[in-house]
C-alpha positions in Angstrom: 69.5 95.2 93.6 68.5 92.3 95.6 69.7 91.6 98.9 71.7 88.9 98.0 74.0 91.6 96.2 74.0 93.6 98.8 74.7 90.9 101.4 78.0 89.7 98.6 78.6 93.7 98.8 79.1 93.9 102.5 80.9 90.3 102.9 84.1 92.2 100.5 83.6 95.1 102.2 84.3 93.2 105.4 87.3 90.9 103.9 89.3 94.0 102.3 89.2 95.8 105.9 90.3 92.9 107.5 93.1 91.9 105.2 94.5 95.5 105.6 94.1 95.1 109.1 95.5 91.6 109.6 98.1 93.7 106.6 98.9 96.0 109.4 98.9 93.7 112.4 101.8 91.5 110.7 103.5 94.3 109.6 104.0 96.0 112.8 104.8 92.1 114.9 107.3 91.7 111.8 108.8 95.6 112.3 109.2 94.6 115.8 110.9 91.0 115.6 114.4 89.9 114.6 113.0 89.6 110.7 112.9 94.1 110.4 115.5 93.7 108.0 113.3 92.0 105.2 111.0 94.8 104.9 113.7 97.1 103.5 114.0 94.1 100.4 110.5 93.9 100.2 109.8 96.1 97.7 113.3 94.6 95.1 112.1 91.4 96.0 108.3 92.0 94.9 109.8 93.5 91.2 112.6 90.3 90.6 109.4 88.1 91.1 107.2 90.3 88.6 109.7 90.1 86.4 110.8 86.5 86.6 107.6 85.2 86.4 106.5 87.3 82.9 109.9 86.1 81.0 109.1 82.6 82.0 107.7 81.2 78.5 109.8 84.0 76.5 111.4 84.0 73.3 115.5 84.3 73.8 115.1 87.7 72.3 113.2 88.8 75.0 115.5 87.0 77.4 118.9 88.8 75.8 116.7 92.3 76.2 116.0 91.3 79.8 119.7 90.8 80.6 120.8 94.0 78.9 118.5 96.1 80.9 119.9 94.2 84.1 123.6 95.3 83.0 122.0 98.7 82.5 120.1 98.9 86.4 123.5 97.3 87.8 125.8 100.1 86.5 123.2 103.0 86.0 121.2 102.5 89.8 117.9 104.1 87.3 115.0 103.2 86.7 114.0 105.1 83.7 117.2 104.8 82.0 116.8 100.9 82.5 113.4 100.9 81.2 114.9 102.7 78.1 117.8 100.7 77.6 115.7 97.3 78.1 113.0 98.7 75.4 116.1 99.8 72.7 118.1 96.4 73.5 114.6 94.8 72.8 113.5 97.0 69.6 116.9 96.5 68.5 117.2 92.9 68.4 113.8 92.6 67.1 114.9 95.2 64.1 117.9 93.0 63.3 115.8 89.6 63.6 113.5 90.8 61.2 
């Protein structure tokens, strides 16, 4: 390896330690200001994101499926039993457009 690799190699090495640090940094100033409240969200916020930005382009069958397994997290509070319910509304529908 040349040094120009090894020079790239140490630049990332510096950048991911400083974005965990500057990660940690934020985290503790936001922990300790009026805004502690969003960090309990976080994590539901991060997975309605994931999830609204993958159905965007989606067939409706995908979209019904999708709305099913919501119905099933509201009244179940599960995840593996919304997974199941979102991949037998989807299997279902697909079985029925066929």
């Amino acid at each position: 390896m040349s040094g120009t690799y090894w020079a790239l190699i140490g630049l990332l090495v510096v950048a991911a330690f400083a974005i965990r640090v500057v990660g940690l940094v934020a985290g503790e100033r936001i922990r300790a200001s009026r805004h502690a409240w969003m960090l309990g969200e976080l994590p539901g916020l991060i997975v309605v994101s994931l999830v609204a930005s993958s159905l965007a382009g989606q067939s409706s069958l995908t979209w019904i499926a999708a709305g099913v397994a919501l119905g099933a997290a509201i009244v179940t509070n599960h995840v593996v039993l919304t997974m199941a319910v979102g991949v037998t509304a989807f299997a279902g529908l697909a079985g029925l457009a066929v």
